[in-house]
C-alpha positions in Angstrom: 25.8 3.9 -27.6 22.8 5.5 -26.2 19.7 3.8 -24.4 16.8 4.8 -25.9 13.7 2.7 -24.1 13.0 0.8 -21.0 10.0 -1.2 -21.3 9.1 -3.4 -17.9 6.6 -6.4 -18.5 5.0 -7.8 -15.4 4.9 -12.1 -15.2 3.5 -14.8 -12.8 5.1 -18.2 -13.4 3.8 -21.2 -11.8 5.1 -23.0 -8.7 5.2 -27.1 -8.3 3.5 -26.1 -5.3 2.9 -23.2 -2.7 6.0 -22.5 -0.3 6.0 -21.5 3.2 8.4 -19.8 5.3 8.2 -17.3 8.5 6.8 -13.9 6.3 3.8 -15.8 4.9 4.0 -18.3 1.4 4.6 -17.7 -1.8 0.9 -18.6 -3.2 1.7 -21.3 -5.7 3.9 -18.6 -8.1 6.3 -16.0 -8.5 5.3 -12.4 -9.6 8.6 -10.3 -11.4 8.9 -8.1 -13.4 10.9 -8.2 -16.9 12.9 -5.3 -18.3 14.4 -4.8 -21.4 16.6 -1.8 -22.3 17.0 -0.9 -26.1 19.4 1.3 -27.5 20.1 3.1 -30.6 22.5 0.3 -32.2 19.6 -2.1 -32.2 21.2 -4.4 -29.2 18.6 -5.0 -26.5 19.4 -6.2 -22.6 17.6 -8.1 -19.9 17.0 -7.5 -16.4 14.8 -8.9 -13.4 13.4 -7.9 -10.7 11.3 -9.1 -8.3 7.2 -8.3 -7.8 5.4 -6.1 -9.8 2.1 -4.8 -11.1 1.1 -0.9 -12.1 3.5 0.4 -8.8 6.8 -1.4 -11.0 5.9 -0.7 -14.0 5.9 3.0 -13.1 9.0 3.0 -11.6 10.9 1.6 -14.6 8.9 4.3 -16.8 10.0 7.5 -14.1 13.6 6.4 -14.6 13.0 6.7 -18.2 13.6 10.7 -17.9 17.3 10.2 -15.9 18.5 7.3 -18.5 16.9 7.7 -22.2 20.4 8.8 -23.9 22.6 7.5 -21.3 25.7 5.1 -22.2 24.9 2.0 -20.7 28.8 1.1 -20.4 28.7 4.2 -17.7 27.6 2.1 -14.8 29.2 4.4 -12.3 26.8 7.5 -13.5 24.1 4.8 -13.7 24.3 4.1 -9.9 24.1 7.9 -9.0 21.6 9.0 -11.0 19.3 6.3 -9.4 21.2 5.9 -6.2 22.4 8.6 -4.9 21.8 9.0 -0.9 19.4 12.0 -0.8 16.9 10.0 -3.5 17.0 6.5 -2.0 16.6 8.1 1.6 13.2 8.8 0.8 12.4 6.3 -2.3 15.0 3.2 -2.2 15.3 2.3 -5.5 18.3 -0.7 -5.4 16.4 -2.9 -6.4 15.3 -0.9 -9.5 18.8 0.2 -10.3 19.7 -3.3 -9.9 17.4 -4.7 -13.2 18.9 -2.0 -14.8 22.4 -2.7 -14.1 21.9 -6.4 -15.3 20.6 -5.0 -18.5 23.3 -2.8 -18.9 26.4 -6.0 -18.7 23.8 -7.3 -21.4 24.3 -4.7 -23.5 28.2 -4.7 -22.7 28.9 -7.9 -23.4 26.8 -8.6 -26.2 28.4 -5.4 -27.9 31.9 -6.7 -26.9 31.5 -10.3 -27.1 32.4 -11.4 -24.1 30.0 -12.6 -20.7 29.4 -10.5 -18.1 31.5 -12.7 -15.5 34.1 -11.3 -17.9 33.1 -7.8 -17.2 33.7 -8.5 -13.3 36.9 -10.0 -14.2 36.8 -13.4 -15.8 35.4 -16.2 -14.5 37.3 -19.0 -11.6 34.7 -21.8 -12.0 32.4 -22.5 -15.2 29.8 -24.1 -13.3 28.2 -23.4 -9.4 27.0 -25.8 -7.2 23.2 -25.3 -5.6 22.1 -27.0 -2.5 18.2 -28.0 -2.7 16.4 -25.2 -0.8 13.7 -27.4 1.1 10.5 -25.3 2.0 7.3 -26.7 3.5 4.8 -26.9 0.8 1.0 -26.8 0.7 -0.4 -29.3 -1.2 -1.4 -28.2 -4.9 -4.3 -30.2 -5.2 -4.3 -30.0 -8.9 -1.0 -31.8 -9.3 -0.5 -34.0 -5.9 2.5 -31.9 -5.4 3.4 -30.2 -1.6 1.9 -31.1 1.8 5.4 -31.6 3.4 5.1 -30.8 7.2 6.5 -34.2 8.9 9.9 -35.3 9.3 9.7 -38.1 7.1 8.3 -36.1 4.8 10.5 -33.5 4.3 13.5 -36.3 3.7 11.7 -37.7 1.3 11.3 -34.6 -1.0 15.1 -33.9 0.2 15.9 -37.1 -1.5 13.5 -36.9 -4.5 15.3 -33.5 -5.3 18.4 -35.1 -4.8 17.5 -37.8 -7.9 16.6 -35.2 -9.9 18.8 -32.7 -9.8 22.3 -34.2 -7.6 22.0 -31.7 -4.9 24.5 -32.5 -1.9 24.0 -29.6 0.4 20.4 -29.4 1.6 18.5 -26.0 2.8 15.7 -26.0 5.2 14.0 -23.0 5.3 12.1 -23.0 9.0 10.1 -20.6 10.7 6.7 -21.9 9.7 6.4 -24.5 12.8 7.4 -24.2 16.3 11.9 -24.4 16.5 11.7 -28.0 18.2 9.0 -29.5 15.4 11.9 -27.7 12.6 14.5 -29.1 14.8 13.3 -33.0 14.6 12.6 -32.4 10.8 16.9 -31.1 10.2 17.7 -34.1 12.1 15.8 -36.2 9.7 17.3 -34.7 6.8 20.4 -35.5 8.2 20.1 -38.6 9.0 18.3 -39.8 5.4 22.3 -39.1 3.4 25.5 -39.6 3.2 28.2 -38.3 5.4 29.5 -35.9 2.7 26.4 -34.3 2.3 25.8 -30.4 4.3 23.1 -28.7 5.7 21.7 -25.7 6.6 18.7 -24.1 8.4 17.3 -20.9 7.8 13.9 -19.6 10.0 14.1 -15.9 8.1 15.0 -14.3 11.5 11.9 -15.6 13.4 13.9 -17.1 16.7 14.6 -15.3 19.6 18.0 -15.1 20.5 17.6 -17.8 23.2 15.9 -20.2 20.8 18.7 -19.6 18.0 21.4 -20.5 21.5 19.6 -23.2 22.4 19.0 -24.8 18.9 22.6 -23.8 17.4 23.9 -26.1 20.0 21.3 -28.9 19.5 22.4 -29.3 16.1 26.3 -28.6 16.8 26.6 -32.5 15.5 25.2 -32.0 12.0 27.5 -31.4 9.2 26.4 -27.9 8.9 27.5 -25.2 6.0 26.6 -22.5 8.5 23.4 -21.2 10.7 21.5 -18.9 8.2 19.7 -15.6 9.7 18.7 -17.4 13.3 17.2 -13.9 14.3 17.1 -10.5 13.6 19.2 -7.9 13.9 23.4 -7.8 13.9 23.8 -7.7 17.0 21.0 -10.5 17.7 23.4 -12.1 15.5 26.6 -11.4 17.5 25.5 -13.1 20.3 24.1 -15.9 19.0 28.0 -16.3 17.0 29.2 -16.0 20.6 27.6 -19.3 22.0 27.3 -21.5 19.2 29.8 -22.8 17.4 28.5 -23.1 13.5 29.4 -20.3 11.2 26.3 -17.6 11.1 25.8 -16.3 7.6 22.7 -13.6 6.7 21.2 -12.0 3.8 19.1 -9.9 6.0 21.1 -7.3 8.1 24.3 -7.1 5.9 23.0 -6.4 2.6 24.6 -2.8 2.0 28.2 -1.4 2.2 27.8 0.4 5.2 26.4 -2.8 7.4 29.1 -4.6 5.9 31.4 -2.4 7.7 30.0 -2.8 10.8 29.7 -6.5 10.9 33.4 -6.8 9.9 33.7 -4.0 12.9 31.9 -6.0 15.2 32.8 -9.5 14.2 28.9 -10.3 14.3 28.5 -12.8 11.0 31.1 -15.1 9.6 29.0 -15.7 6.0 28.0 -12.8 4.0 25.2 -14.1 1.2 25.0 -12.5 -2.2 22.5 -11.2 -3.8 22.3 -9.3 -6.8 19.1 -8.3 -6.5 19.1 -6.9 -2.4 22.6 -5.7 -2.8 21.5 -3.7 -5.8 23.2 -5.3 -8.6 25.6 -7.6 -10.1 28.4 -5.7 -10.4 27.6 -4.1 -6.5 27.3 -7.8 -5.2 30.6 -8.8 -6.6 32.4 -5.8 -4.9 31.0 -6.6 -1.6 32.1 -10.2 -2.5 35.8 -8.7 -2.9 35.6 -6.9 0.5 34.7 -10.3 1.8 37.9 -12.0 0.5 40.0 -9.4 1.6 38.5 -9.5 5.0 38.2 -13.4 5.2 34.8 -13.5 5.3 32.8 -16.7 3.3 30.5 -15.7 0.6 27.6 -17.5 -1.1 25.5 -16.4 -3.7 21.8 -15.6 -2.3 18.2 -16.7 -4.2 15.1 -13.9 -4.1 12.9 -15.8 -6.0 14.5 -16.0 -9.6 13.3 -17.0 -13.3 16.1 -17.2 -15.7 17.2 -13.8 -16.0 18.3 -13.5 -12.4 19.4 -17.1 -12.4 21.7 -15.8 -14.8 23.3 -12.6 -12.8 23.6 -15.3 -9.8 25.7 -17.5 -12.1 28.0 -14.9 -13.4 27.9 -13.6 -9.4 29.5 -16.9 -8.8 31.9 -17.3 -11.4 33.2 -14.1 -10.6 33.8 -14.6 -7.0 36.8 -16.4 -6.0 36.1 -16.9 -2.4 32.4 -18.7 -3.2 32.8 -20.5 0.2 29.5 -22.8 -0.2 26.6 -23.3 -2.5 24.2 -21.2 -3.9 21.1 -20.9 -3.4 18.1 -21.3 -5.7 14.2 -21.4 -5.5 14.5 -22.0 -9.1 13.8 -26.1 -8.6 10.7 -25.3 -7.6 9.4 -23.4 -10.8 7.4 -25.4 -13.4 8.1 -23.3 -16.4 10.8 -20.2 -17.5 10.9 -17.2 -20.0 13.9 -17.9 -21.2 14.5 -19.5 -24.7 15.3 -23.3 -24.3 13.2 -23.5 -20.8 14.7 -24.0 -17.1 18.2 -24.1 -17.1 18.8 -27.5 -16.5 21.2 -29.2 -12.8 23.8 -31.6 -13.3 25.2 -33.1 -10.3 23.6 -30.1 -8.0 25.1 -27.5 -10.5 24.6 -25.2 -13.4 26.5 -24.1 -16.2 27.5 -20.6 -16.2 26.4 -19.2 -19.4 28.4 -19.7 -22.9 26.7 -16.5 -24.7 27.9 -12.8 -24.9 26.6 -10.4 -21.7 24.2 -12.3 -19.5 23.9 -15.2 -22.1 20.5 -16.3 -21.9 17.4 -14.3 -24.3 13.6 -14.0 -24.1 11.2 -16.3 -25.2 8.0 -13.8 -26.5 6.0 -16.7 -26.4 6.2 -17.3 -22.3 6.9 -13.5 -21.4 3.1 -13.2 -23.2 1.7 -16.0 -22.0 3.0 -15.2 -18.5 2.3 -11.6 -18.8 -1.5 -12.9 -19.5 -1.6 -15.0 -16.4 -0.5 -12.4 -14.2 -3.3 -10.0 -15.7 -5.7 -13.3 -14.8 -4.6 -14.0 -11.1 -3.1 -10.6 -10.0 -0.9 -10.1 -7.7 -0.8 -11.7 -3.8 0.4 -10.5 -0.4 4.3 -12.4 0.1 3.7 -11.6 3.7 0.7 -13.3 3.9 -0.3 -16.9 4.7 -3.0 -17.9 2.2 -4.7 -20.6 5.2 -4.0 -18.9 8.3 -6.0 -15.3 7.3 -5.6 -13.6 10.5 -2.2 -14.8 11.2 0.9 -12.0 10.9 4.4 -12.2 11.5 5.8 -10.9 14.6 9.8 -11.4 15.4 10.9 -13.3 17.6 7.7 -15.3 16.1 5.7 -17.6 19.0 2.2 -18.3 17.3 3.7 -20.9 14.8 1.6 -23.0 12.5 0.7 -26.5 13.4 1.7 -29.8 11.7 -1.0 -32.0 10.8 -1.0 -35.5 12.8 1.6 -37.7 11.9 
């Protein structure tokens, strides 16, 4: 089998409502970009990757030179001819090769008839349990959706999402207002469920290492999953693991082999989160997962910013991976729409199926990718690190100019 075109198609799919965190907001959408690998026995596969726009689309279409005729079952010469050290030292291109790869256990497992969990495998779960990833919202004044700043609030979206979909673990993702404001709202949360429900906090690295001391130990009481990506940096993260007593987890500073080895070195992070888009592929995810079980490390699988094609990969990721220590994460609650055929994947008690069909198990509705492909050629792109109302506003780390919450 030979590949014989890559073709990358460039979507914006609506949010319920913009979403903030510590870089900026996601302006009320998603921007990826869709890739479809065909080869010369007629069997097409997806892939995903996040942004997009002319800059992606090129990239896909210089690759085209390295991999028309390769055999997309040789996924070892896949990685080198797009990742070898001396090309992504100047031109990183992981997350490139990692859209590729997922197309690539499409086209395996569709030509062998088996999943691509199987390809990793074989699967030790056959669904995989999300927690609701809670964001502050602006309000999208359209559909009444969004506007969450207070306490109260953010615990009653918590709980809305947990009608809806049966999430248990609960995800706040901080660093939009000041630690103590983010601090009051986690207690909340807390306090609106039942005792077997979890929580976790995430500020995207934006505390100082004295803020993440002094608030790990604030919320020592909470029944947390772990303290996500406090601040930046793994040895920011070492101390912090040092005085608090919460497992630390990141998807920030240990998102290649090599930092891997120095956490485990160092002892700076107890969780390592997945993701098959940062870590460069489903397949590479999965063997950092197995380092992690042989080093007793947790795992969880990590959320970009998926539609259904990544959604997918993260499933399989999950399936695959014995020790899947916690929940996944997912923005993919907060989408109104998917390109996949049969629409968003649906929850069940705060999990999703892993997929039933051959390779990555879900296919492309032409419909959406060319309504969404239109949309994006409407609205453009937007700047993720960006905050739409606060225009002269940028990030720093450790962040101190944060946003303020409207009155109560």
């Amino acid at each position: 089998m030979k590949i014989t075109d890559i073709k990358a198609t460039t979507v914006t799919v609506p949010l319920e409502a913009p979403i903030r965190h510590s870089n900026g907001a996601h302006w009320g959408r998603f921007v990826r970009t869709i890739v479809e690998v065909e080869t010369d026995e007629g069997i097409t596969g997806l892939g995903e990757m996040g942004g997009g726009g002319e800059s992606a689309e090129q990239a896909f279409n210089g690759l085209k030179q390295y991999l028309i005729g390769h055999d997309p079952f040789q996924l070892e010469q896949l990685y080198w001819k797009i990742c070898n050290p001396t090309a992504s030292l100047y031109n990183n291109r992981l997350q490139v090769h990692a859209a590729l790869e997922f197309a690539c256990m499409d086209i395996m497992g569709k030509k062998l008839g088996v999943r691509a969990c199987d390809l990793l495998g074989g699967s030790v779960r056959e669904e995989v349990e999300f927690a609701s990833y809670l964001f502050f919202r602006y309000l999208n004044e359209k559909t009444g959706l969004g506007g969450e700043e207070q306490a109260d609030e953010m615990a009653i979206h918590a709980k809305a999402l947990h009608d809806s979909h049966g999430f248990t673990s609960h995800k706040l993702k901080a660093g939009v207002f000041h630690p103590d404001h983010e601090v009051e709202v986690f207690q909340a949360l807390s306090d609106a469920f039942p005792k077997n429900h979890s929580f976790r906090i995430d500020p995207n690295a934006a505390w100082s290492v004295e803020d993440s001391i002094r608030i790990g130990q604030a919320i020592e009481h909470i029944n947390n999953d772990f303290f996500e990506d406090p601040t930046w940096g793994m040895e920011g993260m070492r101390r912090v693991r040092s005085m608090v007593r919460i497992p630390t987890a990141t998807n920030t500073v240990v998102v290649n082999f090599e930092q891997l080895n120095a956490c485990i070195r160092n002892q700076a992070i107890d969780v390592i989160l997945l993701d098959t888009t940062f870590w460069g592929g489903l397949r590479q995810a999965w063997k950092a997962g197995v380092v992690c079980e042989k080093m007793q490390l947790g795992t969880a699988v990590h959320s970009s910013g998926e539609l259904g094609i990544q959604l997918a990969t993260m499933l399989h990721l999950g399936a695959a991976t014995p020790n899947l220590s916690f929940s996944a994460d997912a923005h993919y609650h907060h989408l109104t729409d998917d390109i996949i055929v049969g629409g968003k994947m649906k929850y069940k008690d705060g999990k999703i199926a892993v997929p039933a069909g051959p390779g990555l198990g879900v296919e492309l509705d032409r419909d959406k990718l060319s309504q969404y492909a239109e949309l994006y050629q409407e609205l453009g792109g937007y700047s993720y690190d960006r905050d739409p109302q606060r225009p002269e506003w940028f990030g720093v780390l450790p962040e101190k100019n944060w946003a303020k919450p409207k009155q109560a």
